[in-house]
C-alpha positions as CSV (number, residue, x, y, z in Angstrom):
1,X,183.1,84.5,-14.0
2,X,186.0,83.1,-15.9
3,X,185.6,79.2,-15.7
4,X,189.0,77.0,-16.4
5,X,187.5,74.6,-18.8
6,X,184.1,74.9,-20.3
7,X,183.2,72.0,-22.2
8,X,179.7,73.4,-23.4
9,X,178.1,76.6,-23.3
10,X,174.6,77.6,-24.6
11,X,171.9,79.8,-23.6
12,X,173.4,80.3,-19.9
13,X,174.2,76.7,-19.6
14,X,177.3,76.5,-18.3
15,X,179.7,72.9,-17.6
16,X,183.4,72.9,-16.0
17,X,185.4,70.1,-15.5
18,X,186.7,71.8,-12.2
19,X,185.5,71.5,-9.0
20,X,187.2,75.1,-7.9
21,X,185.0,76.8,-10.2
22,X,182.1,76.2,-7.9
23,X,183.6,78.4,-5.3
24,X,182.8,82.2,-6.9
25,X,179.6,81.0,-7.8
26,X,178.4,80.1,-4.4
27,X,180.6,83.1,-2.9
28,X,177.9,85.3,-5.3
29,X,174.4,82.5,-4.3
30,X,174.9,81.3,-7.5
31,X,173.7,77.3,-7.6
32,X,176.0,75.0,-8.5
33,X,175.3,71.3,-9.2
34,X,178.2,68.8,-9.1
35,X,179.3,65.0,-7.9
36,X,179.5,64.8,-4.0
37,X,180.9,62.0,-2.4
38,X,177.1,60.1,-2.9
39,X,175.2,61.2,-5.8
40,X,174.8,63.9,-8.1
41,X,174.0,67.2,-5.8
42,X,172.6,70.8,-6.3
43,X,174.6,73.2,-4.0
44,X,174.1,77.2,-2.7
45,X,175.7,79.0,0.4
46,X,173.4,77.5,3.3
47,X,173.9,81.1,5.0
48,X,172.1,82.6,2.4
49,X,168.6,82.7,2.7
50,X,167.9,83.9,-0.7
51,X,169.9,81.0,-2.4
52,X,168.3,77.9,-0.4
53,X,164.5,79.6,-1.1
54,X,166.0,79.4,-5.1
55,X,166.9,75.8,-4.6
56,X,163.5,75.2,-3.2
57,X,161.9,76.5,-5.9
58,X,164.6,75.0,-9.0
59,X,163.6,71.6,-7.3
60,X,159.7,72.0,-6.1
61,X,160.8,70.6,-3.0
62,X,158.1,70.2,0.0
63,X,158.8,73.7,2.1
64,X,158.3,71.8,5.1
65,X,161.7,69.4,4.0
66,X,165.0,70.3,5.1
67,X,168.2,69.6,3.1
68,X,171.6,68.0,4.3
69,X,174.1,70.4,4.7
70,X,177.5,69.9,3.6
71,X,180.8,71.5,5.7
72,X,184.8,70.6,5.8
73,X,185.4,70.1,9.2
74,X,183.4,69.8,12.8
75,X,184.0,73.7,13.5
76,X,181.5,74.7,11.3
77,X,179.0,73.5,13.6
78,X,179.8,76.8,15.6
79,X,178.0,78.1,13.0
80,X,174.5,76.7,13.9
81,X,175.3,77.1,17.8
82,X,175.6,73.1,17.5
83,X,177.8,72.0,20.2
84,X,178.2,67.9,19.5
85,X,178.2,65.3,21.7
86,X,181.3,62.1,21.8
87,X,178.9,60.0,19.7
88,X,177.7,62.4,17.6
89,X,181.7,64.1,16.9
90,X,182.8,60.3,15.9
91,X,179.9,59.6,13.9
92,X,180.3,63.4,12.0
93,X,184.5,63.3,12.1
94,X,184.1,59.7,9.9
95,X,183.0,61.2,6.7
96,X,179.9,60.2,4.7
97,X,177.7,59.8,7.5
98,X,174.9,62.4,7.8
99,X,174.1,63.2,11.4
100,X,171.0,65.0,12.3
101,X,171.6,67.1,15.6
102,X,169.1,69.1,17.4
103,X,169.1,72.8,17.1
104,X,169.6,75.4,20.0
105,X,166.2,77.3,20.8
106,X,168.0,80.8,20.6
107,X,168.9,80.1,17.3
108,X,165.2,78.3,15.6
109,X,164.0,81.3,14.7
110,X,166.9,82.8,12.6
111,X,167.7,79.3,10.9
112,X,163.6,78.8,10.0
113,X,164.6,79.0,6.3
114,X,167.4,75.8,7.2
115,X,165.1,73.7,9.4
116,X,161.8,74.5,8.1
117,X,159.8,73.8,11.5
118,X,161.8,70.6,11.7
119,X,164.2,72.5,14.7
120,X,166.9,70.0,13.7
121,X,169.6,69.5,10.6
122,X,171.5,66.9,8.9
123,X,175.3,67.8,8.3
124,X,177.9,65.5,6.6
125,X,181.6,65.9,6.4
126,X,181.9,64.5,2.1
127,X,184.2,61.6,1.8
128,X,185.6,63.3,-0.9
129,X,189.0,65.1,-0.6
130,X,188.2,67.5,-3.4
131,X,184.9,68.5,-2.3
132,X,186.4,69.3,1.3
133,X,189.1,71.3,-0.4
134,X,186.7,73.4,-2.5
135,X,184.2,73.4,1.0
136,X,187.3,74.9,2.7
137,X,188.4,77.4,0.4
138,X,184.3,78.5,-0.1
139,X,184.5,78.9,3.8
140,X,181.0,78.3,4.3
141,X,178.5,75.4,5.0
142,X,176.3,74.1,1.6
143,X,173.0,72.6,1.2
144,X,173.3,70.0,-1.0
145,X,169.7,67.9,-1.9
146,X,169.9,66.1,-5.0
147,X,169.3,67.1,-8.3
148,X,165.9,66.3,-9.6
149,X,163.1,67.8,-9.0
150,X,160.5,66.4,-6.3
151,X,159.3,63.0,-7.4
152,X,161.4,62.0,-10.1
153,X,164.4,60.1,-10.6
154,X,168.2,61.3,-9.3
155,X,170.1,62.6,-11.8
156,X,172.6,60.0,-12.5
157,X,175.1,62.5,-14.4
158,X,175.4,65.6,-15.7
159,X,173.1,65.3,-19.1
160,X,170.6,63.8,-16.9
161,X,170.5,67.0,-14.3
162,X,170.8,69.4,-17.7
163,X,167.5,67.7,-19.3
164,X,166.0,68.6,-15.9
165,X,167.2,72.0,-15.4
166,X,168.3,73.4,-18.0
167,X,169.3,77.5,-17.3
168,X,168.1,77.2,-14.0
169,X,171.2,75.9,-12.4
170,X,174.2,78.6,-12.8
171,X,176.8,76.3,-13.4
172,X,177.2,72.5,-13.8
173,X,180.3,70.3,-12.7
174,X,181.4,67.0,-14.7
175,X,182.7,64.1,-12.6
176,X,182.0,60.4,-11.5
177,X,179.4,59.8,-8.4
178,X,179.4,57.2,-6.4
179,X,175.9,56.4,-6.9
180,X,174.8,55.9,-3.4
181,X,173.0,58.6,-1.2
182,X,174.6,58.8,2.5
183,X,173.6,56.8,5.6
184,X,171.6,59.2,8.1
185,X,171.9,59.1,11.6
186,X,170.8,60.4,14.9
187,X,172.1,60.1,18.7
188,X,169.2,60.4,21.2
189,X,170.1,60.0,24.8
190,X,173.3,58.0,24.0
191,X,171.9,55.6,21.3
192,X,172.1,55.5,18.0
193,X,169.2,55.9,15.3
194,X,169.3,55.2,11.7
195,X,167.2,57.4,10.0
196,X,168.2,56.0,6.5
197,X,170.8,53.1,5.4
198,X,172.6,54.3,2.6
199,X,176.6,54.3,2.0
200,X,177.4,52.9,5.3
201,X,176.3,50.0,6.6
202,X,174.1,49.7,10.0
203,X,176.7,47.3,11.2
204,X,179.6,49.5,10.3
205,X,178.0,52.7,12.0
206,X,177.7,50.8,15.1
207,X,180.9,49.6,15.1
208,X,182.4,53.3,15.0
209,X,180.7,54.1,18.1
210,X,182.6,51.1,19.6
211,X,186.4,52.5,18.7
């Protein structure tokens, strides 16, 4: 894989300064960690089962802990046989807000490695032009948890996430975060729950709903 700028490489460690060069990684379920349009995140091809169990295991996450996924556009929600709701399309189509939406029944068993018994995911359009650009030209759907490893500290840049990781992750991307994890959200018979208050404000979710 031929990376456009490589500002360090040692021992498999690999660091580009360009988003792009995520894309034939994750085409191959390579695992990529980069900026998202929160904080630092570690990303695979959610379609691939093999890459999220590798992400599981890179992080020590809780098996029984879903990840957010990340995707460009509502569409890709056809993916997951996820057919939105008014509230739940607004809320998704703003960008930055993770919605957690129910998951058909004909479709728990073959997502099992997604939901992990939770029968639900969490799916955020970035509020980052770039990372919807690279998202679009991947063509698929991304996990995206953050990177550290269960019960320590965020990464808050890319030395940070290297100290943790080290070989592990396939490639890393420089860039600024914003430093703030996403507001997460869930419609339930027509009102709104916030799961988490992050990014967006309570006050500012509600008043989407009411455009």
């Amino acid at each position: 894989m031929r990376l456009k700028k490589v500002y360090f490489q040692e021992k498999n460690i690999r660091i580009s300064d360009s988003l792009l060069d995520a894309v034939d990684f994750l085409k191959k379920g390579k695992v990529v960690i980069t900026p998202t349009d929160t904080i630092l995140g570690i990303l695979a091809d959610a379609l691939n089962k093999e890459a999220v169990e590798n992400v599981y295991d890179i992080k020590k996450r809780n098996p029984l802990k879903p990840y957010i996924i990340l995707i460009p556009d509502i569409s890709y929600l056809n993916l997951f046989g996820i057919k939105p709701t008014k509230n739940e399309k607004k809320l998704l189509e703003h960008k930055g807000i993770t919605v957690v939406f129910d998951l058909p029944k004909e479709r728990l068993k073959e997502l099992e490695y997604l939901h992990r018994g939770a029968n639900s995911l969490a799916f955020r359009i970035p509020n980052e032009k770039n990372l919807i650009k690279m998202l679009k030209i991947l063509g698929k759907p991304v996990i995206a948890p953050s990177a550290n490893p269960e019960g320590k500290e965020p990464a808050k840049n890319i030395n940070e996430a290297i100290n943790y990781f080290r070989d592990k992750i396939d490639l890393y991307i420089k860039g600024e975060t914003k430093g703030s994890p996403s507001s997460i959200v869930r419609v339930k018979k027509g009102s709104i729950q916030i799961l988490r208050e992050g990014s967006i404000s309570k006050k500012d979710i509600k008043g989407i709903l009411q455009k």
